[in-house]
C-alpha positions in Angstrom: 106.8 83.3 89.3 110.1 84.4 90.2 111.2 88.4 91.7 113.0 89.3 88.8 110.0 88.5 86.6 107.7 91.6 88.3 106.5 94.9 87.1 107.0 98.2 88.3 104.6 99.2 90.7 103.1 95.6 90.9 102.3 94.6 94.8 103.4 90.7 95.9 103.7 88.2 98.5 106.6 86.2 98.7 106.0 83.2 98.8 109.8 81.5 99.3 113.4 82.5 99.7 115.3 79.1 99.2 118.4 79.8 100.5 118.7 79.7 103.8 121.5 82.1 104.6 119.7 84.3 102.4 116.6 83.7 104.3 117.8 84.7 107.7 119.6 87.9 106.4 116.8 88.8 104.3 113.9 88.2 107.3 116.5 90.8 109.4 115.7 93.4 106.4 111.6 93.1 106.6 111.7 90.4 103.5 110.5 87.0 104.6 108.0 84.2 103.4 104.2 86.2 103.5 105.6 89.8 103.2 103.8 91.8 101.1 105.7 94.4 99.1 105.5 97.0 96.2 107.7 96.6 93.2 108.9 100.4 93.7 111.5 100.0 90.6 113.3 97.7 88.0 116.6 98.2 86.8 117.0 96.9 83.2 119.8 94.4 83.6 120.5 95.2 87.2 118.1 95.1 90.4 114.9 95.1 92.0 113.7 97.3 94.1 111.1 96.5 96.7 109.3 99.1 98.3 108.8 98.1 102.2 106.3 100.4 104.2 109.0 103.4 104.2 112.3 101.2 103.4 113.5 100.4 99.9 115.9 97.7 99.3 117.8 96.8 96.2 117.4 92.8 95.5 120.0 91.3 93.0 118.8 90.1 89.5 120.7 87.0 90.1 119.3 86.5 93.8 116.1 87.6 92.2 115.5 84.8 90.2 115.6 82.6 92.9 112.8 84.1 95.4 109.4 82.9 94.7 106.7 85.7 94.7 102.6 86.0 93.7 101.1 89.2 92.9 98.1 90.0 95.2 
C-alpha cells in the first residue's frame, strides 16, 4: 500500500521512497526505508502527517502516493 492510503493513528514501516532526490532529503528528516512511524493525522484532500518519536512532518498527498508503506 501506498502513504496516502493510511489511517489515522495507524503505525507503519516504510518500505520504499522511489525517488531518489526525495530519498536523500527525506532520510535527512528521520523518514527512510525501515522507519517506523505513527500516522499522527490526515488531511482530507491535503497531507499526511507522520508522527516521528517527537517530530511531525507534513508529507504531500501527491508525494504520498508514491512512498510504499506496511502497517506493523
Amino acid at each position: 500500500m501506498t502513504l496516502d492510503m493510511v489511517n489515522r493513528g495507524q503505525k507503519i514501516e516504510i518500505l520504499s521512497i522511489p525517488d531518489e532526490k526525495i530519498r536523500v532529503q527525506a532520510i535527512r528528516l528521520g523518514l527512510y526505508e525501515g522507519a517506523k512511524l505513527v500516522c499522527s493525522e490526515k488531511v482530507l484532500a491535503g497531507p499526511v502527517v507522520l508522527q516521528n518519536r517527537f517530530q511531525e512532518i507534513a508529507i504531500g498527498r501527491k508525494l504520498a502516493q508514491t512512498i510504499k508503506v506496511k502497517a506493523v
